[in-house]
VOGU-3710 file (C-alpha; in Angstrom, 3 decimals, decimal comma):
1> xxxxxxxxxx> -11,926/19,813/-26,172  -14,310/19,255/-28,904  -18,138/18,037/-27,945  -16,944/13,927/-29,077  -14,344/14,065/-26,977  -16,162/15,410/-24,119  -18,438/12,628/-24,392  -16,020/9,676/-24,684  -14,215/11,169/-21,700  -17,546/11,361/-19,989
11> xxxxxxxxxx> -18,232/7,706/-20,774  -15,004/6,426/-19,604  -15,369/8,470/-15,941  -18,781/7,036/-15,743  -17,509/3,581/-16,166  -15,381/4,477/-13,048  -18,636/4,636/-10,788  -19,637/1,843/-12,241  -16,630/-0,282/-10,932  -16,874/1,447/-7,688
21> xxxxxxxxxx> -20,315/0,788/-7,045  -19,434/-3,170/-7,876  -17,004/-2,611/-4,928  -18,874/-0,985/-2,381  -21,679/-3,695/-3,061  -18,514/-6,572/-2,518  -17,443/-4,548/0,710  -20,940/-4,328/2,168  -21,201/-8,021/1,270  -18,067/-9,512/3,074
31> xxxxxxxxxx> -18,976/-7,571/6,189  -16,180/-4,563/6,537  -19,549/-1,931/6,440  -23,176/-2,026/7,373  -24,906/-0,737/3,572  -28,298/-2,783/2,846  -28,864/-0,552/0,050  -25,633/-0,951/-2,113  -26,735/-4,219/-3,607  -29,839/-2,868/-4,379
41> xxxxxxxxxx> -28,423/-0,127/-6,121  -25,794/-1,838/-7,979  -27,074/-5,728/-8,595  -24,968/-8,279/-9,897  -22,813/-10,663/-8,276  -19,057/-9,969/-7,860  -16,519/-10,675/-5,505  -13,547/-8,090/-4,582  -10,251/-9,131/-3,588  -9,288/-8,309/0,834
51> xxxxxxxxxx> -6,712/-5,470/-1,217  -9,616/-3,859/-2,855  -11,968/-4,368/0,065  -9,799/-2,794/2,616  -9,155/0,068/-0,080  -12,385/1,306/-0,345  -13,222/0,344/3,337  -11,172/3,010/4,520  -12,318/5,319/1,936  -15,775/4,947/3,127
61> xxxxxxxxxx> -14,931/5,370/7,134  -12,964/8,438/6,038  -16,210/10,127/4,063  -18,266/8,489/7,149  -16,124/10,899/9,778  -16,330/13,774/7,877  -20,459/13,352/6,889  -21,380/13,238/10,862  -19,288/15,484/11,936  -21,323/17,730/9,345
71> xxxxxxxxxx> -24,210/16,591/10,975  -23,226/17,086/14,227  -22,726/20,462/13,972  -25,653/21,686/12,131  -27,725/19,713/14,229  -26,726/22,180/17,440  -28,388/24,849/14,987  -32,051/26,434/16,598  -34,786/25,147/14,838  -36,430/25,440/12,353
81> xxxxxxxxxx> -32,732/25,681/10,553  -32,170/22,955/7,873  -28,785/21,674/6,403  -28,120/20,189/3,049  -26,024/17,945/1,907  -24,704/18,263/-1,669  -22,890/15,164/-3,438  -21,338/16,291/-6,734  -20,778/12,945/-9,093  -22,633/10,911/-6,665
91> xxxxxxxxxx> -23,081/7,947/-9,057  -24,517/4,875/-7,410  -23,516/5,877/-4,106  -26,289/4,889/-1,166  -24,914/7,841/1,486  -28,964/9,236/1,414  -30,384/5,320/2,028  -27,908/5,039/4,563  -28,469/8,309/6,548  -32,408/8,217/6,348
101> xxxxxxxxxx> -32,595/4,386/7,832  -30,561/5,502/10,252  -33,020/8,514/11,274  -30,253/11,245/10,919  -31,763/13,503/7,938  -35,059/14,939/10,006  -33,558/18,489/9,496  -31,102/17,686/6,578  -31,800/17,224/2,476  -29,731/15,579/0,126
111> xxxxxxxxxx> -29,103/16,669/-3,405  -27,191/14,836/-5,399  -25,486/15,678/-9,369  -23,640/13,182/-11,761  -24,064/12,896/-15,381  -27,507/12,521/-16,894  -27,671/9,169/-17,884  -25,849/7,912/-14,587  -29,055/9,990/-12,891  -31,779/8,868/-15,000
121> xxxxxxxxxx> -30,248/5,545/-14,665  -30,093/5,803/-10,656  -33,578/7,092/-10,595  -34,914/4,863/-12,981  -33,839/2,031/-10,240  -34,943/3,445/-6,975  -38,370/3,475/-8,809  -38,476/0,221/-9,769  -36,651/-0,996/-6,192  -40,130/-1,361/-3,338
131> xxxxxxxxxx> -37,250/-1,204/-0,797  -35,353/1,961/-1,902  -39,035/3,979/-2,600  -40,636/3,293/1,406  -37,475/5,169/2,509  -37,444/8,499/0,013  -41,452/8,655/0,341  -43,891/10,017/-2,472  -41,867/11,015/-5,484  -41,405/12,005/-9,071
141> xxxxxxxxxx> -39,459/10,537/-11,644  -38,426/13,695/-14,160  -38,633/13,552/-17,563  -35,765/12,860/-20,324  -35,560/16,928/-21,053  -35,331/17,646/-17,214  -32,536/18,113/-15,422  -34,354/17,104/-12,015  -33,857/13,753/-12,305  -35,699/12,475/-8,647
151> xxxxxxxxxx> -37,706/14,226/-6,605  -38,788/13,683/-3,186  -39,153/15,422/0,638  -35,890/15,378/1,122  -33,711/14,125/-1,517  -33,458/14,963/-5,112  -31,306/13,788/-7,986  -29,951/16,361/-10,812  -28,232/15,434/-14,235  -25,811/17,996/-14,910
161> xxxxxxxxxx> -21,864/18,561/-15,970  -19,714/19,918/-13,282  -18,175/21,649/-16,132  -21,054/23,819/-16,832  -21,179/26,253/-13,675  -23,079/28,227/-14,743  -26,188/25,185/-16,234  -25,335/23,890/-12,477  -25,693/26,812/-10,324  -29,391/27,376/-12,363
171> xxxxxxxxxx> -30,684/23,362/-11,398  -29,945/23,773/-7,955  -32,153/26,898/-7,760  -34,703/25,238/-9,475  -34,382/22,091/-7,325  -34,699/24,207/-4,130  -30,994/24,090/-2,958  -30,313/27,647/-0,798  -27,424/28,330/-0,967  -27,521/30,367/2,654
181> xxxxxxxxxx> -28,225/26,992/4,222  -25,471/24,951/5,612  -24,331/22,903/3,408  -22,138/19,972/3,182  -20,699/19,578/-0,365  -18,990/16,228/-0,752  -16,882/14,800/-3,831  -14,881/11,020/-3,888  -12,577/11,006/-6,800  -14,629/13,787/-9,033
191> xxxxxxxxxx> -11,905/16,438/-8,929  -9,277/15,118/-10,557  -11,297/13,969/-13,201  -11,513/17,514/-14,280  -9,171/19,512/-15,935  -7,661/21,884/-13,386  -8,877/24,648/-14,653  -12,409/23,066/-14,383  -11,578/22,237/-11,021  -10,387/25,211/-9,989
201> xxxxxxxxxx> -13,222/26,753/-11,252  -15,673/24,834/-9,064  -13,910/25,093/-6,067  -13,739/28,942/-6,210  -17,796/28,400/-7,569  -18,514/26,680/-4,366  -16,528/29,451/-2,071  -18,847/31,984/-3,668  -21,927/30,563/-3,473  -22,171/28,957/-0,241
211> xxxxxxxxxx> -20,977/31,285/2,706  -21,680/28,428/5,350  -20,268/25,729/4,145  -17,489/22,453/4,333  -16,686/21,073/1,054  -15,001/17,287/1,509  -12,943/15,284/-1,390  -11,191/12,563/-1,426  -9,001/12,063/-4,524  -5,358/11,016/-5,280
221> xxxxxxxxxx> -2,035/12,518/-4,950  2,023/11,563/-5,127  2,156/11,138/-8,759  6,080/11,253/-8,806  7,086/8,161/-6,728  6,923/4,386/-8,018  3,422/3,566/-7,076  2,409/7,074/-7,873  3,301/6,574/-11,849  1,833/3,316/-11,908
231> xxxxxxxxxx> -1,417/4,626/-10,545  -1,301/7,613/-13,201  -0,379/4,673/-15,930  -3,718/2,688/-15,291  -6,027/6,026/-15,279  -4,253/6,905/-18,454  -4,713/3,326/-20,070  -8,977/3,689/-19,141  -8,549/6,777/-21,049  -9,258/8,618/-17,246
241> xxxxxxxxxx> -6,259/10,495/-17,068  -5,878/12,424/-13,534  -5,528/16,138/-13,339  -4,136/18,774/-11,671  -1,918/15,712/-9,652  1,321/18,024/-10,499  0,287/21,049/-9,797  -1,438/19,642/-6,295  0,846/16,363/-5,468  0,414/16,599/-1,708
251> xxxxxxxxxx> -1,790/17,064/1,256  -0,214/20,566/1,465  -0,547/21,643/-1,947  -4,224/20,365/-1,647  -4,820/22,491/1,330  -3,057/25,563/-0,294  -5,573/25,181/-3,264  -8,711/25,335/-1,129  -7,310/28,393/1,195  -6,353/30,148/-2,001
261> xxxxxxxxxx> -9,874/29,834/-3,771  -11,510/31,500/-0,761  -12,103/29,172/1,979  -11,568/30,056/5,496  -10,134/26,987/7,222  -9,114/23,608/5,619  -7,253/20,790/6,775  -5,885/17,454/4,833  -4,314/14,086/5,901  -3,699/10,814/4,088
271> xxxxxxxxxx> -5,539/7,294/4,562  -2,847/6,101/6,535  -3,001/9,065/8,647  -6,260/8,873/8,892  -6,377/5,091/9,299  -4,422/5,256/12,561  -5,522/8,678/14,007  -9,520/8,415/13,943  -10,226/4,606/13,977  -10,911/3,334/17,281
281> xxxxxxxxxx> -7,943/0,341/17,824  -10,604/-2,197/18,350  -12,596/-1,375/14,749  -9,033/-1,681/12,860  -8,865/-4,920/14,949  -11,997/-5,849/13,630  -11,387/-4,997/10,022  -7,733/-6,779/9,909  -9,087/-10,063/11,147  -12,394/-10,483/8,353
291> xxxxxxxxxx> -10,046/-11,911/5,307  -6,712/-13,689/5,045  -4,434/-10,863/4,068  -1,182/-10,887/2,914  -0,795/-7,643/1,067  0,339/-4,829/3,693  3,519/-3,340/1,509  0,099/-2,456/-1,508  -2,145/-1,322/1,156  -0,231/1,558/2,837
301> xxxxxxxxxx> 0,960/2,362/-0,090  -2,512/2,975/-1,459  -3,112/4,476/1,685  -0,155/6,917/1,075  -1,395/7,691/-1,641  -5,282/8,644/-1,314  -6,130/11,994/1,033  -9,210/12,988/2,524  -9,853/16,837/2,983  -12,116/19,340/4,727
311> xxxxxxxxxx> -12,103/22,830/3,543  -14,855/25,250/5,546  -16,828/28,418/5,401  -18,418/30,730/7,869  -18,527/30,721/11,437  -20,514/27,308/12,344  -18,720/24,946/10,346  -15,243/26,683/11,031  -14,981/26,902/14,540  -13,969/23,450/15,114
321> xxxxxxxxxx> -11,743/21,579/12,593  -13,042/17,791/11,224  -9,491/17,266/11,524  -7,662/18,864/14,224  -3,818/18,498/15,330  -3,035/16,107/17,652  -0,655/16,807/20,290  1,819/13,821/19,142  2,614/13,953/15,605  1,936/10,870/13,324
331> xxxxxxxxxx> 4,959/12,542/11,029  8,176/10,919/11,986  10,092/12,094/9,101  13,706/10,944/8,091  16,933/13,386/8,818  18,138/15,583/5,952  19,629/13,266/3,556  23,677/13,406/4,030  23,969/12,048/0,482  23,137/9,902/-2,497
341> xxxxxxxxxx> 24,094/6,517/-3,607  24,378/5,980/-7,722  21,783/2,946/-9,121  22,939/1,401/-12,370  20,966/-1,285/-14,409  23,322/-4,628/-14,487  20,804/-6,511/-16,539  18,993/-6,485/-19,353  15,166/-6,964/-20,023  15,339/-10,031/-21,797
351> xxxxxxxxxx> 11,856/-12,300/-21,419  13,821/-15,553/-20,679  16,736/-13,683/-18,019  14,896/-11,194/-16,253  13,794/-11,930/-12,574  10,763/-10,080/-12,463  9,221/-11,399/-9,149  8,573/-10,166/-5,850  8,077/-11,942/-2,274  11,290/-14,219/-3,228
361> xxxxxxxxxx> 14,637/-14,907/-2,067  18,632/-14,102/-3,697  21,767/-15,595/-1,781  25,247/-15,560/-3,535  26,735/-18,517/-3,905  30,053/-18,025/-4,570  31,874/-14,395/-6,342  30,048/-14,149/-9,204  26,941/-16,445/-8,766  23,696/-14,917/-7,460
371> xxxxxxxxxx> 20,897/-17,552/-6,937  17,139/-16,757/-6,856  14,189/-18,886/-5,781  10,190/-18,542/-5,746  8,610/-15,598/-5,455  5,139/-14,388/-7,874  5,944/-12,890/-11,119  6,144/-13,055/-14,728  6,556/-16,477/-16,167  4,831/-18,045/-19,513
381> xxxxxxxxxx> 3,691/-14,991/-20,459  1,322/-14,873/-16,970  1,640/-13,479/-13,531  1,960/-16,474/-11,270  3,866/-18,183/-7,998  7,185/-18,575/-9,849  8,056/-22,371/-10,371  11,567/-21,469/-12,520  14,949/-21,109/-10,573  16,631/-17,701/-11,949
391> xxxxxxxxxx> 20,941/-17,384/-11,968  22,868/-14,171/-12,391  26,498/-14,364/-13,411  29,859/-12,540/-13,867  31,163/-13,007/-16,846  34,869/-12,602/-17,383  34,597/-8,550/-18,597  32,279/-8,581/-15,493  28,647/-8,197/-17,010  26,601/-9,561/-15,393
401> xxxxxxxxxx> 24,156/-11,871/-17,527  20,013/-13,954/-16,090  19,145/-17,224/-16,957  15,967/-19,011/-16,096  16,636/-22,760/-14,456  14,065/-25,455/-14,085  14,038/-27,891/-11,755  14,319/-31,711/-13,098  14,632/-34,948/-11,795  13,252/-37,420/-9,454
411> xxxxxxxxxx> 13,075/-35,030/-6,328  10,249/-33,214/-7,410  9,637/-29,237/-8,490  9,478/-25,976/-6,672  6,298/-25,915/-5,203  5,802/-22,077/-5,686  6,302/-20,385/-2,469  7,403/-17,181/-1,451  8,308/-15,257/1,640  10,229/-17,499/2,557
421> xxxxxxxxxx> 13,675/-17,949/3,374  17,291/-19,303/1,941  20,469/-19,961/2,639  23,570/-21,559/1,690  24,974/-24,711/2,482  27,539/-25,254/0,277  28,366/-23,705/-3,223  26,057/-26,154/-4,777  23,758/-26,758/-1,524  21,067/-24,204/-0,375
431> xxxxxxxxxx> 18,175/-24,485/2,313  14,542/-23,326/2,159  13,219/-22,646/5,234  9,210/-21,535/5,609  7,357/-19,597/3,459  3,308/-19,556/2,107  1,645/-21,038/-1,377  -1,414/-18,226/0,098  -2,049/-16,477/2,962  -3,962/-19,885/4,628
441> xxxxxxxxxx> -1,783/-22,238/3,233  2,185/-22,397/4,925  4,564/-24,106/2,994  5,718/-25,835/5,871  8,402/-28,310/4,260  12,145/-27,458/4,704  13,183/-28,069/1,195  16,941/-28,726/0,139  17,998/-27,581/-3,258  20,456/-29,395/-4,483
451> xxxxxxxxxx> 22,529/-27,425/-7,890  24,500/-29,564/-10,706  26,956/-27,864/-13,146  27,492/-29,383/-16,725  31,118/-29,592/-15,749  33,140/-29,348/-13,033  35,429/-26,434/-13,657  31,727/-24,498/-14,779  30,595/-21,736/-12,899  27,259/-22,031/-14,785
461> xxxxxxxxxx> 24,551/-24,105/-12,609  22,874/-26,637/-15,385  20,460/-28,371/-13,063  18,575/-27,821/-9,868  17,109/-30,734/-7,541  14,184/-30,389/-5,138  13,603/-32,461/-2,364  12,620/-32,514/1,358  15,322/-31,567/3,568  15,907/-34,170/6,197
471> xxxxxxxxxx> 15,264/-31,737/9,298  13,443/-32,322/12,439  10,190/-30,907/12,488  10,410/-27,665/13,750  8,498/-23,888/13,557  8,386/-23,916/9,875  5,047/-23,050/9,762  5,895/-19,365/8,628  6,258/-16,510/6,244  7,911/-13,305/6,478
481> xxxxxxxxxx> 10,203/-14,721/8,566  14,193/-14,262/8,907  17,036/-16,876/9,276  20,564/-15,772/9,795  23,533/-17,557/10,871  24,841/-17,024/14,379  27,523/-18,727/16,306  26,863/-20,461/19,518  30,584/-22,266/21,228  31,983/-22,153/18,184
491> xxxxxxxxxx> 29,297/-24,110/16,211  27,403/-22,826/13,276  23,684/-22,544/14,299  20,894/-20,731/11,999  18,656/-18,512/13,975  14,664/-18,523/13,170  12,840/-15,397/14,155  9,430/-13,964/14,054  7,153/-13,558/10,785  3,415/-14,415/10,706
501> xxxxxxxxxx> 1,429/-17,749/10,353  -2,050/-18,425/9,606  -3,070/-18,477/13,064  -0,864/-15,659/14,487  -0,667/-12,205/12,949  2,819/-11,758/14,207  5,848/-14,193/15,274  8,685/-13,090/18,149  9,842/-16,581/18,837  13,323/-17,758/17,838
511> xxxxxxxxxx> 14,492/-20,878/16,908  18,024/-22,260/16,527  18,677/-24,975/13,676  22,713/-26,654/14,210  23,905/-26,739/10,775  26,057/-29,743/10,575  23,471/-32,222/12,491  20,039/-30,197/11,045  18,581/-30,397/14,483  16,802/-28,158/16,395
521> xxxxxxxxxx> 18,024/-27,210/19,609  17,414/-25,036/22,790  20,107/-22,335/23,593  19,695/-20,206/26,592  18,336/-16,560/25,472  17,926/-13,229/28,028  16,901/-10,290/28,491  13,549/-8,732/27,106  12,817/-10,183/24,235  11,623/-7,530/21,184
531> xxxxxxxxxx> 8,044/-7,428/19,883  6,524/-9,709/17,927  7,027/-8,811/14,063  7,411/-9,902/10,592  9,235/-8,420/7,021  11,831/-7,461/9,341  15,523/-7,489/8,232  17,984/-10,181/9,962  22,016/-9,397/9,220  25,069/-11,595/10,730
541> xxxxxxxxxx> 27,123/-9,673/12,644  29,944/-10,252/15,623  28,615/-13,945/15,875  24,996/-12,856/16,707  22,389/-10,976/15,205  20,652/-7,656/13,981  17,358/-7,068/13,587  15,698/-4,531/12,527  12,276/-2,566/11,765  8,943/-4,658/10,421
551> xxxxxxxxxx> 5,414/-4,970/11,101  4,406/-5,034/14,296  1,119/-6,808/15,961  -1,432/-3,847/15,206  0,063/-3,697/11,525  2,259/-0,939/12,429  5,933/-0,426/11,369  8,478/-0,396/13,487  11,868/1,429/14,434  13,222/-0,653/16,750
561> xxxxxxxxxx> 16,772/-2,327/15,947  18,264/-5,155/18,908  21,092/-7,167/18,804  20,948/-10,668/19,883  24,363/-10,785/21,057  26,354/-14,186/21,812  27,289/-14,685/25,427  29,705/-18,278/26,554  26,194/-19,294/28,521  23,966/-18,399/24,842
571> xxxxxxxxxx> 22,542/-15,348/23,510  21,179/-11,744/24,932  18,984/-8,995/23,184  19,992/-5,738/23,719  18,350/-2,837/22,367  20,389/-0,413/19,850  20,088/2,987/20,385  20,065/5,186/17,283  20,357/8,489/17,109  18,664/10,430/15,371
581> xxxxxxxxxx> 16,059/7,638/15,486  14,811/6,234/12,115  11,283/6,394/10,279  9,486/2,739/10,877  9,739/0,563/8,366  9,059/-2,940/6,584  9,656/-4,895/3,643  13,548/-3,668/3,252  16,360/-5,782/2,529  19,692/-5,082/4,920
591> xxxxxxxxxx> 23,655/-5,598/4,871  26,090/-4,634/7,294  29,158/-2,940/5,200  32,367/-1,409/7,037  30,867/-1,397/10,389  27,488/0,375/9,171  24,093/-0,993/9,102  22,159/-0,527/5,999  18,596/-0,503/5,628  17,526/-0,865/1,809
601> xxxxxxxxxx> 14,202/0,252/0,864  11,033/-0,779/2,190  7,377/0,512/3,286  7,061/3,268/5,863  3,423/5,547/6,528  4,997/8,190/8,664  6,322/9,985/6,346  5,092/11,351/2,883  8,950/10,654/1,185  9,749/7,415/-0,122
611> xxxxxxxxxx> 12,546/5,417/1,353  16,703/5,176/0,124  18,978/3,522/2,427  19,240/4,195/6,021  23,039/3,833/7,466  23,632/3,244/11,010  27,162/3,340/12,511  27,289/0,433/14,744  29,859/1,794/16,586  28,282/5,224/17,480
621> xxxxxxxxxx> 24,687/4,593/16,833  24,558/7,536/14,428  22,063/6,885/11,649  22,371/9,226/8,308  19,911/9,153/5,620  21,222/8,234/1,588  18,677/9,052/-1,388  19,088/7,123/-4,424  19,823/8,634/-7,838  17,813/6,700/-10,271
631> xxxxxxxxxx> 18,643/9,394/-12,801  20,340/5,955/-15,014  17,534/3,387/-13,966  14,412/3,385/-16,044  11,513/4,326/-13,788  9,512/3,727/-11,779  11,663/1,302/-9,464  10,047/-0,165/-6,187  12,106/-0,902/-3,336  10,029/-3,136/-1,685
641> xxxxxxxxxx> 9,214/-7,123/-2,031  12,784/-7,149/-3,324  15,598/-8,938/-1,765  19,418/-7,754/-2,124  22,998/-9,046/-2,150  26,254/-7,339/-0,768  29,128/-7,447/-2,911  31,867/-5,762/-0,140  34,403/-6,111/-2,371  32,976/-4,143/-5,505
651> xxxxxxxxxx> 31,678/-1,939/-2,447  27,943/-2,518/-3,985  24,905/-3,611/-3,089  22,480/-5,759/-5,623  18,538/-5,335/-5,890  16,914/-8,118/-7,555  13,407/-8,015/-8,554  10,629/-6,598/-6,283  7,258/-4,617/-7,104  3,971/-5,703/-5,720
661> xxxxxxxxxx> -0,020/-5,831/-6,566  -0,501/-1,811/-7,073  -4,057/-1,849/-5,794  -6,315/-2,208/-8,736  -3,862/-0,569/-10,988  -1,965/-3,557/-11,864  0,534/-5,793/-10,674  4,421/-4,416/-11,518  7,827/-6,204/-11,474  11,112/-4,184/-11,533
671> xxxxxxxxxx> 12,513/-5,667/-14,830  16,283/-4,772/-13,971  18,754/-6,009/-11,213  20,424/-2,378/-10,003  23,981/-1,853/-8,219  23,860/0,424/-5,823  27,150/2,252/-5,797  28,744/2,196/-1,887  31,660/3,581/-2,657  31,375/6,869/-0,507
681> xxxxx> 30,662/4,784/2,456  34,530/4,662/3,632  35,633/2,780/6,484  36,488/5,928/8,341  33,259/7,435/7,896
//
């Protein structure tokens, strides 16, 4: 790499910190962490969205953890022992501010390295900042040809290239770092900025040098999966690319690395890990309820996709890990898979045909007609709460071919929901129960769609009419819901269960709608009734119904699958047992086929492999595990936010559209429907 394209590359990583100091200023702001001093290190006004907020929340409680438990074990050391903390491309961080208001750095100095303009820059302001200089005490401000950027008691500033060992190793010395001192070196996303030789070459540096030590990053991993390669995408489009993600794609590759380049102990876990295991339940409590959020497929999935790791040398800082075991496992892993099911692309990506959209709702109409509704996605060149109706059809030769439907006359247009929920009346006749416009606004109208062909003997749907459905009032005011169709005496009956609303985080009522009349009514339900949840999965079956998986009250998937079965005097849940029993999970789409349960897709955090389809044999309660093989479907393809349609008698099941808000590293749309190929599911299996 020539000298210009060392500096461009240094530009663009810079730019990172400057985005994530803009964050960490919006998350102090809105209350998730106590930081006076990040506005006063990054001004400007700027607002983050709850996605971003909760992102870098647990980011900072993860650092946080690892910091004072640094602290408190150098501070069992005899006097007059000191310990230093070492922040390699600190940027704007505040971690010194923070620690010396709150009185913990009376035998602990912090040095801190980034490049030299983003440490001029950062000295430049605590100068001119009255607030940020009574903390550090009488200082110096070095000048443009030093590297010792800030100078005080106990905390000094360096402008330097982590590339340059050997430049580094010689301003430490001359800033007074000893390297036989404990010493805490921390890094948040600097690693992988490197190339991995680089970063291999630091890591090893830092095993040599400092013989007491515990070394802390935080950086990304799981480049392979769907989120995973649009996270590597948007790095790559700042011209940021990450390295080394290949060679280290998981927490135990990670840990590997570190053990490998000479330290004694290291341990690793992911933010979801992390999330669960070492924040108390009341704090998470705390943190879910400051914003409206709606977002919880993106946010594990971040999560799953960030680690935090403590590597340590020598004797004090390795006799007790920052992370150790618990006795119960957070892994709950899925069985070996028993096989795979084939994905082929049944669409094309034409602009005006494609359903890319997430968070809506697909229901066959009749063989051969697949109707979608709502939803965010693409639509006039924008990402937006989908207004346009979308149809797939079989054509004769039985391709299957999108078109985009608007909604027209007097009854009034879609009003842009989504997690809502469908189904159909009639051929031509569908109903829209629930749903949200935003995460404090329920779209609590039952709408009735009402779907005109050009001609009679046309299967192709010309027209679409909105208008309220004339329904009772009822518990409508609802998202990530599920209706299904259960039969009560021999009457048709559509049951209503669980989801969220804007006052309650999770749902475990039910509700039964009669069909013919569109009332509500009360039918007789026992036994103990499951746990509140929503993005669940509903499914028809024996008269009743199946339910299965979704978020839980704490935010935490579930496993659980219970059959509300129909009894002469009403209905009775009964708990499925399922052996071996399946990962948690949410946001999945499921069918029963041949006696089988399937569970499509979805979101799970207890386990680092991405989800295919679960089956369950109703019969037995055996559950197998099926991987996909995508090897025909252009990647990446996210199975969550999607919804699905059985088609028993090609023996397939349908994904349409699906995707999500990837963080802050875009928003993406699967641009294909894809058959999954059932075939090898045989009704003797």
């Amino acid at each position: 790499m020539g000298p210009r394209s060392r500096e461009r590359r240094a530009g663009t990583v810079q730019s990172t910190n400057d985005s994530s100091a803009l964050s960490k200023r919006s998350l102090a702001a809105h209350g998730y962490v106590r930081d006076a001093f990040a506005a006063l290190l990054a001004p400007g006004p700027v607002r983050r969205t709850p996605l971003i907020h909760r992102g870098y929340y647990v980011r900072a409680r993860a650092v946080r953890h690892c910091v004072r438990a640094f602290l408190q074990r150098t501070g069992a050391l005899p006097a007059p022992a000191r310990a230093q903390i070492l922040s390699l491309g600190s940027g704007s961080d505040s971690l010194y501010f923070r620690l010396k208001a709150a009185g913990l750095l009376a035998r602990t100095a912090v040095w801190e390295v980034d490049f030299p303009d983003v440490s001029r820059r950062k000295a430049e302001r605590i100068r001119d900042v009255p607030e940020l200089c009574s903390l550090t005490g009488p200082f110096q401000v070095g000048d443009s040809a030093s590297a010792l950027c800030f100078e005080s008691s106990d905390y000094r500033i360096l402008g330097a290239d982590l590339r340059e060992l050997p430049r580094l190793g010689e301003a430490l010395d001359c800033a007074g770092l000893d390297a036989t001192s404990p010493t805490l070196l921390l890094a948040e996303a600097v690693l992988t900025y490197l190339e991995p030789a680089g970063a291999a070459a630091l890591i090893a540096w830092a095993a040599q040098r400092f013989p007491d030590a515990l070394f802390v990053i935080y950086e990304q991993m799981k480049p392979r999966d769907a989120f995973g390669q649009i996270m590597l995408q948007h790095f790559g489009r700042l011209h940021s690319p990450l390295h080394g993600l290949e060679l280290f794609p998981d927490v135990e590759a990670q840990v590997q690395r570190f053990l490998q380049a000479g330290w004694t102990a290291c341990s690793a876990l992911d933010l979801n890990e992390f999330y669960r295991r070492w924040l108390p339940a009341e704090e998470r409590q705390r943190v879910e309820t400051l914003e409206p959020f709606d977002e919880f497929e993106e946010w594990h999935l971040k999560c799953a996709h960030y680690f935090i790791l403590a590597a340590s040398r020598g004797d004090t800082l390795s006799e007790t890990p920052v992370f150790p075991p618990s006795e119960a496992s957070f892994r709950v892993d899925p069985a070996s898979p028993t096989g795979f099911f084939s994905a082929t692309v049944v669409t094309s990506d034409h602009q005006h045909s494609s359903l890319k959209r997430y968070g809506h709702t697909s229901i066959l109409l009749s063989p051969g007609i697949i109707f979608s509704a709502g939803g965010f996605g693409e639509q006039g060149g924008r990402h937006c709460r989908v207004s346009t109706f979308h149809l797939l059809l079989r054509s004769c030769d039985s391709e299957w071919k999108g078109s985009q439907i608007s909604s027209l006359g007097t009854g009034g247009q879609w009003d842009g929901r989504l997690y809502h929920t469908m189904t159909r009346l009639s051929d031509t006749q569908v109903l829209v129960l629930g749903g949200r416009l935003s995460p404090v606004s329920p779209a609590s109208r039952a709408l009735q769609l009402d779907l005109y062909r050009s001609e009679d003997n046309c299967p192709e749907i010309q027209n679409v009419t909105v208008t309220k459905a004339a329904l009772e009032e009822g518990p409508m005011s609802r998202w990530r819901h599920s209706t299904t169709e259960v039969y009560y005496q021999n009457q048709r009956y559509l049951l209503v269960y669980g989801g969220r609303s804007v006052v309650e985080p999770v749902l475990s009522d039910c509700h039964f709608l009669h069909v013919e009349t569109m009332a509500w009514v009360r039918i007789p339900v026992e036994g103990a009734a499951p746990e509140g949840r929503h993005s669940h999965s509903a499914c028809s079956w024996q008269g009743g119904a199946l339910i299965a998986g979704g978020l839980g009250a704490s935010e935490e998937p579930l496993s659980s699958v219970f059959f509300l079965r129909p009894k002469p005097s009403g209905f009775l849940w009964e708990s499925v047992d399922i052996q071996p029993p399946i990962t948690p999970r949410y946001s999945h789409t499921a069918h029963v086929f041949n006696g089988k349960l399937l569970l499509v897709g979805g979101v799970w955090i207890h386990s680092s492999s991405v989800p295919g389809v679960t089956v369950i044999n109703l019969t037995t309660g055996l559950s197998s595990e099926y991987q996909l093989d995508t090897t025909s479907v252009p990647w990446p393809l996210m199975l969550h936010n999607h919804s699905s349609v059985l088609l028993p008698e090609e023996q397939q099941i349908l994904l349409t559209g699906g995707g999500g808000n990837c963080f802050s590293f875009g928003t993406y749309f699967n641009p294909h429907t894809v058959a999954l190929d059932l075939s090898s599911l045989s009704t003797g299996q």
